[in-house]
N, C-alpha and C positions, 0 to 999 in steps of 0.2 A: 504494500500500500504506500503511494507515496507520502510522505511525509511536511508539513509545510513549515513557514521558518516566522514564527508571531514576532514581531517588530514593537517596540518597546509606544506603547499607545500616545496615540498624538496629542498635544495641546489641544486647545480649541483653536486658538491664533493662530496656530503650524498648520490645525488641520486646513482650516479655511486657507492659505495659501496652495494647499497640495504638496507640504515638502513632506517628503521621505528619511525617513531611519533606517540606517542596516539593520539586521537580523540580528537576533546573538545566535548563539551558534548552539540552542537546544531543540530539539523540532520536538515540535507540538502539532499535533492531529484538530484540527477544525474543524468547524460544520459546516457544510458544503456552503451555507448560505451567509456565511462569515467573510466579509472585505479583509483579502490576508495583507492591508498595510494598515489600515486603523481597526480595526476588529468591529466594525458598526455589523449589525446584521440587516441584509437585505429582505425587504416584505416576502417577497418571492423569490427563491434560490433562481438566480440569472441564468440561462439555455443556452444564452452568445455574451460574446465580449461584449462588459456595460461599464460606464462610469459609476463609479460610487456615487450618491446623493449625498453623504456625509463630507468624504475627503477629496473627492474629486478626481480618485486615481482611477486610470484607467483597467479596469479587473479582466483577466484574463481567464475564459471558460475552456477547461478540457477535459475530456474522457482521459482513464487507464484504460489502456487497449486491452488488459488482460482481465478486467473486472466490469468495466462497461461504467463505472460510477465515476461522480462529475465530481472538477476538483474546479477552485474557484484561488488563481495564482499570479502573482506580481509578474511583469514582465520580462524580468530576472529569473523567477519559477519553472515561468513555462519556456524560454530557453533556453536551461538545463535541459527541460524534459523532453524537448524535442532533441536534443543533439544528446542524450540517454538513449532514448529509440533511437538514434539513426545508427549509433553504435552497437545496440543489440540488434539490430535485422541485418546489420554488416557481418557481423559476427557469426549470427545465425544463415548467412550467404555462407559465408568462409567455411562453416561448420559443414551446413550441406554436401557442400563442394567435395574436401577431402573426408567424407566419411562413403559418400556413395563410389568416389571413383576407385578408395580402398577397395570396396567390395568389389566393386567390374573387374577391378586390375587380378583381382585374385579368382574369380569365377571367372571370367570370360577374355583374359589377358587387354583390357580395353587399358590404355594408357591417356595421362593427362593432355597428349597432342593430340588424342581423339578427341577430347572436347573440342581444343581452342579450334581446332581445325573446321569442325565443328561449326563454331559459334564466329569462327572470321565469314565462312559460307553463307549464315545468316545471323547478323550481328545484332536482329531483332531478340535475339532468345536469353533468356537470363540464365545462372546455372541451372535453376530446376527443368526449363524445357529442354535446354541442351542434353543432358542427362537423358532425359523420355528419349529425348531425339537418338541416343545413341543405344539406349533399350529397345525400341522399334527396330535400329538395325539390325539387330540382333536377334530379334522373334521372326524376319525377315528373312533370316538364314540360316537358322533352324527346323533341322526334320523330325529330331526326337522327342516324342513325348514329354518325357522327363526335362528334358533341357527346357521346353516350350512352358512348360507347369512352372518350373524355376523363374521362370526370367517373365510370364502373367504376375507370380505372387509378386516379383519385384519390383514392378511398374505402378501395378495397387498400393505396395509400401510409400511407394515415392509421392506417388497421388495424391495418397493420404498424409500423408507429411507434408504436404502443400495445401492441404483444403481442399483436393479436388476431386470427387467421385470416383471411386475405387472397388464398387462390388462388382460392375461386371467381370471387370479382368480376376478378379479374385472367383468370381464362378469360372470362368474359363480353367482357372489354375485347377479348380478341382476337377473338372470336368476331363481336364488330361490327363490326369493322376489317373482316373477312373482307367481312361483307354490305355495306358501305360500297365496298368496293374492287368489288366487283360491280355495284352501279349506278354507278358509273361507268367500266363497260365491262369491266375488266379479264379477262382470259382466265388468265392464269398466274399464280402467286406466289412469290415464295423469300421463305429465312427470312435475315433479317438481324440483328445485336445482337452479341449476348456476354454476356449477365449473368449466366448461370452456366454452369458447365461441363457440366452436363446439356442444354440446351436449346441450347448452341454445338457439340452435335455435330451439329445440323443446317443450321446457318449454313450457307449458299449454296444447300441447295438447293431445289429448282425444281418446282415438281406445279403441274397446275392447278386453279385456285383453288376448281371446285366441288369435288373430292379434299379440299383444305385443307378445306372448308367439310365436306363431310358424315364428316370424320374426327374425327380429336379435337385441337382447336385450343393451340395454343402458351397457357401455359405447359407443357411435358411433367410426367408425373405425379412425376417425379425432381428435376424443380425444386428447386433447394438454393439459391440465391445466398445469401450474408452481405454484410450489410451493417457499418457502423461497430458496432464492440463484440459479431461476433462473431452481431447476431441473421439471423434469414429476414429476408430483405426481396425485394420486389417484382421478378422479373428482369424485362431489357430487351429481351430478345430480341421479335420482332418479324415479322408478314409485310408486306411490300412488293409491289409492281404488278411484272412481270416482263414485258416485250415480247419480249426477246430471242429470237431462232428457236432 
């Protein structure tokens, strides 16, 4: 939660000019509808940037992008807090970047010059499409099952780690598994996993595998799991090869 920084309260004289006090340096939590350079409270917590009616500063309104709740911040505030965000989504670029092309590099020998190579060809693309971009090649030139299931779940992780719709390629991924687990013989399957409570009420059980196949393949349409901060992400649930009589 961010924190705001209460400024030692105005005169009345000072207020009426509009001059300003630094901060001390202990932050204190407000109420959204609290002017954070004279502490006057507004009749109605302000939606946009408003003048204070008391001190005549100009108050700045902004969301936390990660709680959606409105914070009411001196110009000094919400300058921080913008160049705070600009530093965590840079970071969380940076992060994207080297943690998926680890993975590519190690399953599918994709190298860092496969992006940029990449991303000079269409310089429209940030790292998360360049990424998809170079997953697409890749399901593109693939014949086997298994690889094609591999490299569906991983386009849905990435998707979903962007915000962006991820269950069909996550049915396709099981849908392969199904046809994979078929040529090589398999007769039955159960469901194994947990990754969400929708899709684990069918953990353990058992049909066989052409049922699974000509039915409607894992994820279930209720699929819900949450992942870190609350978003969808990708369940784990899963069919596996079943002999057992």
């Amino acid at each position: 939660m961010l924190e705001q920084w209460i400024p030692t309260r105005l005169s009345p004289r000072r207020a009426r000019r509009g001059a300003r006090r630094p901060a001390p340096a202990v932050p204190v939590i407000t109420h959204p509808r609290t002017c954070p350079y004279c502490l006057h409270r507004f009749p109605v917590s302000p939606v946009v940037d408003s003048d204070c009616p008391h001190c005549g500063e100009h108050v700045r309104v902004m969301r936390d992008r990660e709680t959606g709740g409105r914070f009411l911040l001196t110009k000094e505030q919400a300058d921080a807090l913008r160049a705070e965000d600009a530093r965590s989504a840079a970071g969380e670029r940076t992060d994207l970047r080297e943690r998926w092309l680890a993975e590519l590099e190690q399953a599918h020998g994709v190298l860092p010059a496969d992006l940029e190579r990449v991303q000079r060809a269409r310089p429209e693309l940030d790292d998360a499409a360049g990424l998809r971009s170079l997953i697409d090649t890749l399901i593109e030139h693939k014949r086997d099952h298994g690889e094609l299931a591999a490299l569906y779940e991983r386009r849905a992780r990435l998707d979903a780690e962007c915000g962006a719709a991820f269950i069909g390629d996550l049915a396709r991924a099981r849908a392969l598994e199904l046809v994979e687990l078929r040529g090589l013989g398999a007769e039955y399957v159960r469901v194994e996993g947990g990754g969400c409570s929708a899709c684990a009420r069918d953990v353990g059980v058992r049909l066989p595998l052409q049922r699974a196949i000509s039915g409607s393949p894992l994820p279930r349409a209720d699929c819900a799991r949450r992942g870190p901060g609350g978003a969808l992400a990708p369940c784990t649930c899963r069919y596996l090869p079943d002999d057992s009589a």
